[in-house]
C-alpha positions in Angstrom: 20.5 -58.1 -28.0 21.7 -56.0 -25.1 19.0 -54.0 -23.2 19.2 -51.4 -20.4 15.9 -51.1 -18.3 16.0 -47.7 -16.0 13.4 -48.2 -14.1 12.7 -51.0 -11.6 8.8 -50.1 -11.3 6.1 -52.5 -12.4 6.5 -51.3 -16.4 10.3 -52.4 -15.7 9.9 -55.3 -14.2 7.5 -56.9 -16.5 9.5 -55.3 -19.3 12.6 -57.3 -17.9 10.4 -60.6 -17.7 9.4 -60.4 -21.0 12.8 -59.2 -23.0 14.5 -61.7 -20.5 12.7 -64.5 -21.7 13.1 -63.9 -24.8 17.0 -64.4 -24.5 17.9 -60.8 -24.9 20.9 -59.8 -22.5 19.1 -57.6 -19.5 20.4 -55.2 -17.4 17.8 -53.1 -15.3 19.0 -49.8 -13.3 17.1 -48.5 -10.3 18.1 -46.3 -7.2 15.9 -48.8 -5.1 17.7 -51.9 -4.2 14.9 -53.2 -2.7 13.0 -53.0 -6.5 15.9 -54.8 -7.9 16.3 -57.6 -5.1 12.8 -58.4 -6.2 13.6 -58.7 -9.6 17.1 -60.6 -9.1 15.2 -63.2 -7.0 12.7 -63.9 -10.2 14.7 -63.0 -12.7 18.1 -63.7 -14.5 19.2 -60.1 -15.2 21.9 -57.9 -14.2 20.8 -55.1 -12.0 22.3 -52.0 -10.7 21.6 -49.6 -7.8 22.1 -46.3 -9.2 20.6 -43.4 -11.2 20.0 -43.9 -14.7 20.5 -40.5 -16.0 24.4 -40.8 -14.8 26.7 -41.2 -17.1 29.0 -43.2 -15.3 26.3 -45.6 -14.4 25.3 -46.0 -17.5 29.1 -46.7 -18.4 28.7 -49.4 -15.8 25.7 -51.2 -17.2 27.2 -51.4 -20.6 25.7 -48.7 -22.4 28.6 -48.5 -24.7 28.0 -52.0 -26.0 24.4 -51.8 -25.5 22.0 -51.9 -28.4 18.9 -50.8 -26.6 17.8 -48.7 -24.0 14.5 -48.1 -22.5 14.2 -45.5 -19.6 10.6 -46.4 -18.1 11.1 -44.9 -14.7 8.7 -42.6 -13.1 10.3 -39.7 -13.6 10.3 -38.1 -16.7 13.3 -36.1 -16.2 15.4 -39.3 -15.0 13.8 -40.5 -18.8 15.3 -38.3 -21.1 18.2 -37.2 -19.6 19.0 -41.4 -19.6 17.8 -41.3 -23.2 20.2 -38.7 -24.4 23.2 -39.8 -22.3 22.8 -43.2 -23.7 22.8 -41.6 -27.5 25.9 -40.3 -26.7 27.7 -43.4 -25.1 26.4 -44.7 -29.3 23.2 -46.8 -28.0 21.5 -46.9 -31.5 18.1 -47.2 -30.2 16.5 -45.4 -27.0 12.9 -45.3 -26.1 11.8 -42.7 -23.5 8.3 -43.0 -21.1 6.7 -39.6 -20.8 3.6 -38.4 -19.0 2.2 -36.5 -21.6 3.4 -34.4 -25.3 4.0 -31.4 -22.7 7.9 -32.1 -22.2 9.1 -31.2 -25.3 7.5 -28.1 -27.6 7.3 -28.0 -31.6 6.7 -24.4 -31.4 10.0 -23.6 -30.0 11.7 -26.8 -32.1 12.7 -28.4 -29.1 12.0 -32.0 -30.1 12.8 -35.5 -28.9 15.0 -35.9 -32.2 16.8 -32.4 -31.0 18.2 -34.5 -28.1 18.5 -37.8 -30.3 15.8 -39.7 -28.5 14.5 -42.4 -31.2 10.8 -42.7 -29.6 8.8 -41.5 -27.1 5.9 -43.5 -25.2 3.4 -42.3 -23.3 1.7 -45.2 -21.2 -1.2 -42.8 -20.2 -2.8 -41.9 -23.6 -2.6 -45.5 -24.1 -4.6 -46.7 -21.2 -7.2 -43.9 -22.6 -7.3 -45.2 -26.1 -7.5 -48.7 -24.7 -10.8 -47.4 -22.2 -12.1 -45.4 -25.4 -12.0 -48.2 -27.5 -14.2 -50.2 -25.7 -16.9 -47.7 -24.9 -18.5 -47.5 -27.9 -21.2 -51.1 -27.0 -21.3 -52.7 -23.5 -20.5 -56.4 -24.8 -17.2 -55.4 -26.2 -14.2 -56.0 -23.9 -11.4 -55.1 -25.5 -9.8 -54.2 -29.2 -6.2 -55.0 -30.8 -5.1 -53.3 -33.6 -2.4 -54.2 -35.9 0.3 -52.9 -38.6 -2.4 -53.4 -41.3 -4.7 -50.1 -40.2 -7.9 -52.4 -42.0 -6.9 -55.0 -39.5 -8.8 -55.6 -36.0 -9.4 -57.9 -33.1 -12.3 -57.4 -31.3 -13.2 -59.5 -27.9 -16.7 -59.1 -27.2 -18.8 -60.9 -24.6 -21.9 -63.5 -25.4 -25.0 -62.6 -24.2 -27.9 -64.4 -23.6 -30.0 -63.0 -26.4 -27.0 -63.8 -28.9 -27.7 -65.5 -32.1 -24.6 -67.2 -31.9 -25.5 -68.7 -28.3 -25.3 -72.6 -28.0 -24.1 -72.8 -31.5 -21.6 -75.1 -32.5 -19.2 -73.2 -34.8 -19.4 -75.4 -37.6 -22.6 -74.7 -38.2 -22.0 -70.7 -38.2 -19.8 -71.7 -41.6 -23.2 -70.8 -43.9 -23.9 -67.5 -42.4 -22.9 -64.3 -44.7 -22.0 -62.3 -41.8 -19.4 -64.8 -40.7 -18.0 -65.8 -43.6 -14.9 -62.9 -43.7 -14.0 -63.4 -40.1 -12.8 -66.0 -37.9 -13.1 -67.0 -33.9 -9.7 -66.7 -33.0 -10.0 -67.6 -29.4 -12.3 -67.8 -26.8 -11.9 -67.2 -23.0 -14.0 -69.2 -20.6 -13.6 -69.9 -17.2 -10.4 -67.8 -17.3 -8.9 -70.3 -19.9 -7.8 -69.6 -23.3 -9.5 -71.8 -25.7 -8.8 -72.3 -29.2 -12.2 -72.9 -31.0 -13.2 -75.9 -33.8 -15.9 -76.7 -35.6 -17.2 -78.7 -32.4 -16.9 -75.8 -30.3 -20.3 -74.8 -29.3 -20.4 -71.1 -27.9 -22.0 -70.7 -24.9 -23.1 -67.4 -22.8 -20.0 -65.5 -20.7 -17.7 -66.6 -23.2 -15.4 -64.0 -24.3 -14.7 -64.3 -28.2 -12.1 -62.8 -29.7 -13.2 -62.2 -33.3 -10.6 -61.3 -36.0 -11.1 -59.9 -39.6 -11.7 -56.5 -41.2 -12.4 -53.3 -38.7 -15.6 -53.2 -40.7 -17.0 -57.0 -41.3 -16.3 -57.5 -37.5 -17.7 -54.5 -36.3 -20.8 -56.0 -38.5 -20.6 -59.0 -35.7 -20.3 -57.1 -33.0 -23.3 -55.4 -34.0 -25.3 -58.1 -34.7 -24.7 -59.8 -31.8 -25.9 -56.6 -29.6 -29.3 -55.9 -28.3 -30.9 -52.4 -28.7 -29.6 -51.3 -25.3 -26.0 -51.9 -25.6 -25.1 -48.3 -26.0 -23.3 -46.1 -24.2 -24.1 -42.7 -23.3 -23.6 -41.7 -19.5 -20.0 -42.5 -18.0 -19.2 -42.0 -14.3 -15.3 -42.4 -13.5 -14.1 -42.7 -10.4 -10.8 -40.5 -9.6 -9.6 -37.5 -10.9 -6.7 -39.0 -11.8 -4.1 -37.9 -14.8 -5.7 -40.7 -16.9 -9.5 -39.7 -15.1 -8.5 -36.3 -16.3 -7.6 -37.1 -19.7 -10.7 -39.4 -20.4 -13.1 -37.1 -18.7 -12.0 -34.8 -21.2 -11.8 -37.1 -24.4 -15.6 -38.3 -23.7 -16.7 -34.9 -23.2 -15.5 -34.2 -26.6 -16.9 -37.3 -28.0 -20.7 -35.9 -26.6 -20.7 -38.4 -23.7 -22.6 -37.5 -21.0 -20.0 -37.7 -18.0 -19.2 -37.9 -14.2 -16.2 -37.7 -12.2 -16.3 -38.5 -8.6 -13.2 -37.6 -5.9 -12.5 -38.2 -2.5 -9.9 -35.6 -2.1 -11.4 -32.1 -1.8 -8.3 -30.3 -3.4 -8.0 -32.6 -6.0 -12.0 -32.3 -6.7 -11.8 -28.9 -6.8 -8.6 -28.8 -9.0 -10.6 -31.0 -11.3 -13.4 -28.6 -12.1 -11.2 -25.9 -12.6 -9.4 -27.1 -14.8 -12.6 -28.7 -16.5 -14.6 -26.1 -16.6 -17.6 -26.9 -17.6 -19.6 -30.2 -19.4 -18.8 -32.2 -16.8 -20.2 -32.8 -13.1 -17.8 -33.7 -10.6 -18.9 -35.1 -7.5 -16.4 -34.9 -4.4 -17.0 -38.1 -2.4 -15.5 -41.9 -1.4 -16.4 -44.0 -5.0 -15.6 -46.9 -2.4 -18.6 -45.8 -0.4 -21.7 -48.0 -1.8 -24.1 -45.0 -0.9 -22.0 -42.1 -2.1 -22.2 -44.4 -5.4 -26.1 -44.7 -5.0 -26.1 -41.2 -4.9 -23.8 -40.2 -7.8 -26.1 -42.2 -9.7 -24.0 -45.2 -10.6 -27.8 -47.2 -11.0 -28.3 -45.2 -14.0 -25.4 -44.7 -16.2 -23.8 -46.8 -18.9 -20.5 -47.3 -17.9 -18.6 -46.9 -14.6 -14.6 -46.4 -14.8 -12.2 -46.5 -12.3 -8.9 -45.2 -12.5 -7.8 -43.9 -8.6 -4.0 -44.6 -8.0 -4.8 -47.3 -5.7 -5.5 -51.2 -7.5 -7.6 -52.4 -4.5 -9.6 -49.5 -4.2 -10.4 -50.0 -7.8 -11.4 -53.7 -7.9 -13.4 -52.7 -4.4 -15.3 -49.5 -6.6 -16.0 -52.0 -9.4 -17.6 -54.5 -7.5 -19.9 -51.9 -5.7 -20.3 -49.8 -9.2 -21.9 -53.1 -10.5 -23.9 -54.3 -7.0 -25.4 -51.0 -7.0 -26.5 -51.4 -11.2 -24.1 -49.5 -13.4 -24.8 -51.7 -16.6 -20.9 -52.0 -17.2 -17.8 -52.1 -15.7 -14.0 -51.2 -16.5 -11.1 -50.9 -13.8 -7.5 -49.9 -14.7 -4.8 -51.6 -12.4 -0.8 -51.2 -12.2 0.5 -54.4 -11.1 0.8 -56.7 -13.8 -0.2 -59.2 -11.1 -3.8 -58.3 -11.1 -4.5 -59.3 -14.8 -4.8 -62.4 -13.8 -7.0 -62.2 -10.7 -9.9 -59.4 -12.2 -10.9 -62.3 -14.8 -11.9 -64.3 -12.1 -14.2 -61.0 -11.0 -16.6 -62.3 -13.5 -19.1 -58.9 -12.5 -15.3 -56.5 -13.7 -16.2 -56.7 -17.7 -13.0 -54.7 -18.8 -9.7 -55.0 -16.4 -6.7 -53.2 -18.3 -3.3 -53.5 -16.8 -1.6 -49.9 -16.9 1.6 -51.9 -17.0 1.2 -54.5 -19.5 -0.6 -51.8 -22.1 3.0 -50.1 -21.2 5.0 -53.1 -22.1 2.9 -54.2 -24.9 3.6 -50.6 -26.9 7.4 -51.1 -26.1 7.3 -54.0 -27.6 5.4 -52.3 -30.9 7.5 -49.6 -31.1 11.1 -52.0 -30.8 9.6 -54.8 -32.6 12.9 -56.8 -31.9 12.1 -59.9 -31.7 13.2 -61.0 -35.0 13.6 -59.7 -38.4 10.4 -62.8 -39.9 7.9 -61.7 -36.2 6.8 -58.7 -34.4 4.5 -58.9 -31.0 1.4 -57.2 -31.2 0.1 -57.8 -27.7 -0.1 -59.5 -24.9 -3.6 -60.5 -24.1 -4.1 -59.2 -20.4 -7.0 -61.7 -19.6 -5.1 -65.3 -20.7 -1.6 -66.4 -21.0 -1.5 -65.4 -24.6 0.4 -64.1 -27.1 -0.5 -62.2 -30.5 2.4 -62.4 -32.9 2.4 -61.3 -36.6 5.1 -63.5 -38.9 6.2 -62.6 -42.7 6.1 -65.4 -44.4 9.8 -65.5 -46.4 9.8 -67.2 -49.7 11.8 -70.2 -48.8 9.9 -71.1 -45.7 8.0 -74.1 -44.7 4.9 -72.7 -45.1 5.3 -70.9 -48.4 3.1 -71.9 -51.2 0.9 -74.2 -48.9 -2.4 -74.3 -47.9 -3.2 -73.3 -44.4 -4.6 -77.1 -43.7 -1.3 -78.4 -44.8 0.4 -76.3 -41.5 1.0 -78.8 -39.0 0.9 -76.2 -36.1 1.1 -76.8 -32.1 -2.5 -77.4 -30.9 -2.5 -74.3 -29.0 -1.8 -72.3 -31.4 -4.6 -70.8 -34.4 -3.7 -68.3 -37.5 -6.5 -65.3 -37.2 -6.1 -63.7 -40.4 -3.9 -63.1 -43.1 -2.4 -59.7 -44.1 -2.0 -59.8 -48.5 -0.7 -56.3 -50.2 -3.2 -54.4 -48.1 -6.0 -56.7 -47.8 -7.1 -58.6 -45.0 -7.9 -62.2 -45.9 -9.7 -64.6 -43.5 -7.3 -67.2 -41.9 -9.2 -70.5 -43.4 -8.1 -74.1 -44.0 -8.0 -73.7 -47.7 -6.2 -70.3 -48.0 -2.7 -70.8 -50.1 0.6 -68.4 -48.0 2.3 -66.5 -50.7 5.9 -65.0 -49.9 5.2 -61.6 -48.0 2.3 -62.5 -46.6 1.6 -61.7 -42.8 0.1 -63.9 -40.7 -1.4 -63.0 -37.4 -1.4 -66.0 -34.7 -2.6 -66.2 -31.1 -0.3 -68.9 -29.1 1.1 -69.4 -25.8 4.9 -68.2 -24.5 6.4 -71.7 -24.5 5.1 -72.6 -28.2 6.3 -69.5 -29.7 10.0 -70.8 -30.6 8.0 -74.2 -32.4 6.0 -71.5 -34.0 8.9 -69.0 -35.7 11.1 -71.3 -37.6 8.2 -72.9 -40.3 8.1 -68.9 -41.8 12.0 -68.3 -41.6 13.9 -69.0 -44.6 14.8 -73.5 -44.3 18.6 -74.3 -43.8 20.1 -76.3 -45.8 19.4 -79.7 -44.2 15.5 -78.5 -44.1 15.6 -78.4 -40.6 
């Protein structure tokens, strides 16, 4: 397909990595030419210095032929205007990056739809539902959802105290509690590791447990200790997204903390807070202005400032100084891959790959038999969901018949509704959706045994 990026920021730029790798046809538009040398010297894709909400640049990147086009640029102005514009030029598909619902009003029926824009993302109440859905117990690390609303995947941490620590996982096959999901993948060491009955689980790992919201949730609880709750949150930044959460956990009956450098912004902050929550105007990168907003005694410390080394710096302290757990929020894609190695960070969530990955959910383009449902932040990993077509490979065989790439593993299988556990002797039926973890490169290997066969079985 044909895609226009406007936008050369980091939600561009990883957008253009992914989609160009992919094999669609790129073109990215930014009025920073130093933004798109950087991308032209990593990247095969077409760029163009200009603004993406004119029409005659938007003539010049091809919008007339284009299929797609995603306006992901930081202003939300630049965004629409790009998105309507390219409706015009008869781009069937645009998807527009927003700040909040605010820009467009249903009570005076001015609508996205009223100036054709197909769908709207808003990277910021992402990053908030991502933060929220890890609150809830301190061993969890992150949450995937999927098409099938039943459907979860829950990465949560191995403790100590965990029944499942030193285990091998074959012999976890005889346990009730177990028996509906399955250990999809493990992270250790910063390495993705795809568990088998030899696999013994070991504290630190990072297990990413797939099944049924409710039967894993039953695992996650049972491999918590009594004081794995969360009650007291202190964030650090009145950021939009500090804002936002402040306000979300205050609803939820969290008990929460905001601290701020900036003495306007502070200020700001409470008035438009109110009351319910105490905000603290000090340096979170200070390890005694922490002491003393009583980071030692809360739950979970969060911190979202606009700067990605001050955050990493305020997580490290947070913990040092005994907040029990610890989530930071980055924009460069770059720094997924460095927090995991932070082994005291327990939650790092790239604002920009949570960006990319809800593109990706909202175009699903990749082909008519697989949609991507993430990209896991913390290992070179991709979650893909592929309908099985009736005259594929796999149709009508047992799971343990499959002769898939090593690093790949099936997680569960979506039936009419139902989520079924991905397991050796499970027969595919036409229809069915599987969910599989794999990496980039094995992904083409992966795609053609649920396609319909050609002719010459190949």
């Amino acid at each position: 397909m044909k895609i226009i990026i406007v936008g050369a920021g980091e939600i561009g730029k990883h957008l253009a990595y992914v989609l160009s790798h992919d094999k669609h046809d790129v073109v990215v538009i930014d009025k920073s030419g130093e933004l798109l040398e950087h991308i032209k010297e990593h990247l095969d894709v077409m760029t163009i210095e200009g603004n993406g909400s004119n029409i005659d640049c938007l003539i010049k990147a091809g919008a007339k032929s284009s299929d797609i086009l995603i306006a992901v640029s930081g202003n939300e102005s630049t965004n629409v205007v790009s998105c309507q514009i390219a409706s015009h030029l008869g781009v069937k598909n645009t998807i527009c990056r927003l700040d909040s619902k605010d820009f467009f009003s249903e009570k005076e029926n001015f609508l996205p739809e009223t100036l054709k824009i197909k769908n709207i993302i808003i990277p910021l109440h992402e990053a908030v539902r991502k933060i929220l859905n890890v609150l809830d117990n301190k061993i969890v690390t992150e949450r995937i959802l999927f098409t099938n609303p039943n459907a979860i995947m829950t990465a949560f941490e191995v403790v100590p105290s965990s029944p499942i620590a030193g285990a091998r996982i074959r012999d976890l096959s005889n346990i009730e509690i177990l028996s509906h999901i399955r250990f999809a993948a493990i992270l250790r060491d910063r390495k993705h590791i795809i568990p088998n009955g030899d696999t013994i689980i070991v504290p630190g790992d990072r297990i990413y447990a797939a099944g049924n919201k409710d039967k894993v949730q039953d695992v996650v609880d049972w491999n918590s200790t009594d004081n794995c709750r969360i009650r007291k949150v202190l964030i650090a930044g009145a950021s939009r997204i500090g804002a936002t959460l402040a306000k979300e956990l205050y609803k939820m009956k969290y008990e929460v903390r905001v601290i701020e450098k900036d003495p306007k912004k502070a200020a700001d902050f409470l008035d438009e807070i109110k009351a319910g929550v105490m905000v603290i105007n000090g340096d979170p990168t200070d390890k005694d202005t922490l002491a003393e907003s009583g980071a030692d005694t809360i739950d979970a410390f969060i911190s979202v400032m606009d700067d990605d080394e001050d955050n990493i710096l305020c997580g490290i302290m947070a913990k040092e100084v005994g907040a029990k757990k610890v989530i930071v929020t980055t924009s460069k894609a770059e720094y997924a891959g460095i927090i995991p190695a932070i082994s005291i960070i327990d939650c790092g969530f790239s604002k920009s790959i949570i960006a990319v990955n809800t593109v990706l959910r909202v175009l699903n383009l990749v082909s008519e038999s697989m949609r991507v449902d993430a990209i896991l932040s913390r290992a070179n990993a991709f979650i893909l969901e592929f309908t099985v077509h009736p005259e594929s490979h796999v149709c009508g065989k047992r799971i343990s018949e499959i002769k898939f790439p090593l690093s790949a593993v099936l997680a569960m299988v979506f039936r009419k509704g139902e989520v079924l556990s991905a397991s050796g002797g499970l027969i595919l039926q036409s229809e069915d959706v599987v969910v599989t973890i794999t990496e980039r490169d094995k992904i083409s290997k992966i795609e053609p045994l649920f396609c319909r066969r050609s002719i010459f079985g190949l």
